[in-house]
C-alpha positions as CSV (number, residue, x, y, z in Angstrom):
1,X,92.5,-22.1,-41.7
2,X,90.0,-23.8,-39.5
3,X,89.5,-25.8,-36.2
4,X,92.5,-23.4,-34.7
5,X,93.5,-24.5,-31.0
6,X,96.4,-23.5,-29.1
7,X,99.3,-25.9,-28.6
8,X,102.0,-24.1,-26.6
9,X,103.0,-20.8,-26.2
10,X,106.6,-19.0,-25.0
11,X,107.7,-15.8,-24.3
12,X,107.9,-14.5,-28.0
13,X,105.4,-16.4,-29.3
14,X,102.4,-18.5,-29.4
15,X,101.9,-22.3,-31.1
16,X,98.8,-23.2,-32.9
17,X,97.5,-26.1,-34.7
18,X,95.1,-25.5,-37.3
19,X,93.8,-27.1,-40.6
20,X,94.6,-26.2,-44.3
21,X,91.7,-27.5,-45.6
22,X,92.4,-26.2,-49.5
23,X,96.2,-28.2,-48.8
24,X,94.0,-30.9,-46.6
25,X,96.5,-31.3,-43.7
26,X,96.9,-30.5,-40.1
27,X,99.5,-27.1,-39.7
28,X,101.1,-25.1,-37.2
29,X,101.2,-21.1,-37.2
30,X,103.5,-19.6,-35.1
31,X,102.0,-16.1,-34.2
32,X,104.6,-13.3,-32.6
33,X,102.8,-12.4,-29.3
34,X,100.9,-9.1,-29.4
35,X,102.8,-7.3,-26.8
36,X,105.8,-8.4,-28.3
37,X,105.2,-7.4,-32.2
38,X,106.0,-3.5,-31.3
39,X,109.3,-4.3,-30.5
40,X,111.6,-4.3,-33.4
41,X,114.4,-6.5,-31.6
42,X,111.9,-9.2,-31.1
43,X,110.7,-8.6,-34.9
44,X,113.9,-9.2,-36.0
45,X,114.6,-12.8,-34.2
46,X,111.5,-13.9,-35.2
47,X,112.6,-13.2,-39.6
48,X,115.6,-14.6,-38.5
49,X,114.3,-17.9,-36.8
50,X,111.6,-18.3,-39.9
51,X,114.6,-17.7,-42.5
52,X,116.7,-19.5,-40.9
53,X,114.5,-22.9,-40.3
54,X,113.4,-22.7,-43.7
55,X,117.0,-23.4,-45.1
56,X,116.8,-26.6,-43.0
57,X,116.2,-29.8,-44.5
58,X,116.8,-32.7,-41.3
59,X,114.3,-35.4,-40.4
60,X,112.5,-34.1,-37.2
61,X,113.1,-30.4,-37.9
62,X,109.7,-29.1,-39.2
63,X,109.5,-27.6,-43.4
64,X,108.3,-23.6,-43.3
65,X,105.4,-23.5,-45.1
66,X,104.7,-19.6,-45.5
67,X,105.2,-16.9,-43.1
68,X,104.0,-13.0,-43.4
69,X,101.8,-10.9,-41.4
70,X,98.2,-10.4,-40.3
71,X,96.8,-7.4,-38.8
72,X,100.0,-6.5,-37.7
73,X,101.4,-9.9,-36.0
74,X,103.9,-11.7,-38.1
75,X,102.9,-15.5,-38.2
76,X,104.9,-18.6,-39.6
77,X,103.0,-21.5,-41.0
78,X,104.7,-24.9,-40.8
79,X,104.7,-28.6,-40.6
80,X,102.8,-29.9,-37.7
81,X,104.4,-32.9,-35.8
82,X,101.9,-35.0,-33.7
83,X,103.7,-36.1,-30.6
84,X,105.0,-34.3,-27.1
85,X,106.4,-31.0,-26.7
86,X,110.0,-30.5,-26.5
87,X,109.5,-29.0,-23.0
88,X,108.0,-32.1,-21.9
89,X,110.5,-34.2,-23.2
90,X,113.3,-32.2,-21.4
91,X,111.4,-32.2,-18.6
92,X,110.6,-36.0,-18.8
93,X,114.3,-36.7,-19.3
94,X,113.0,-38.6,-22.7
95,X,115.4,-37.3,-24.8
96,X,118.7,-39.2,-25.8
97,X,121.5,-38.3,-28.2
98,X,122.2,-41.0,-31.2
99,X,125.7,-41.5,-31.9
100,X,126.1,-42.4,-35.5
């Protein structure tokens, strides 16, 4: 992957955007923090999220790519979604709820 910048990171994990040049589109990698990949709890959440998201298929929830690890860190590679965090949506009260 090239042109990798960070986008957002949390307490289990860190957001990146990066580009797939052999796929020739922008991606996201999800990379379990360091000081967190030594705890199998943490480990385990992170699988689960990945598996999890991956059965999804919903407008606005991004498509799993691939997932693994790399020298130790597990990693998820997924649709990246131009636009605003979700943190600063909550926090900008943006966010509204379509009745259907």
């Amino acid at each position: 992957y090239e042109n990798v910048q960070l986008i957002g990171q949390g307490g289990m994990a860190m957001v990146y955007k990066a580009y797939d040049p052999m796929l020739d589109r922008c991606i996201a990698i999800k990379l379990l923090r360091k000081g967190v990949a030594s705890v199998k709890k943490a480990e385990k959440r992170f699988r689960q999220e990945i598996k999890h998201q991956s059965k999804l298929n919903i407008p606005g929830c991004v498509k799993i790519f691939d997932c693994g690890k790399f020298h130790g860190q597990l990693y998820c590679v997924m649709e990246f979604i131009e636009g605003d965090s979700l943190d600063k949506l909550i926090k900008e009260d943006q966010l509204t709820l379509k009745h259907q």
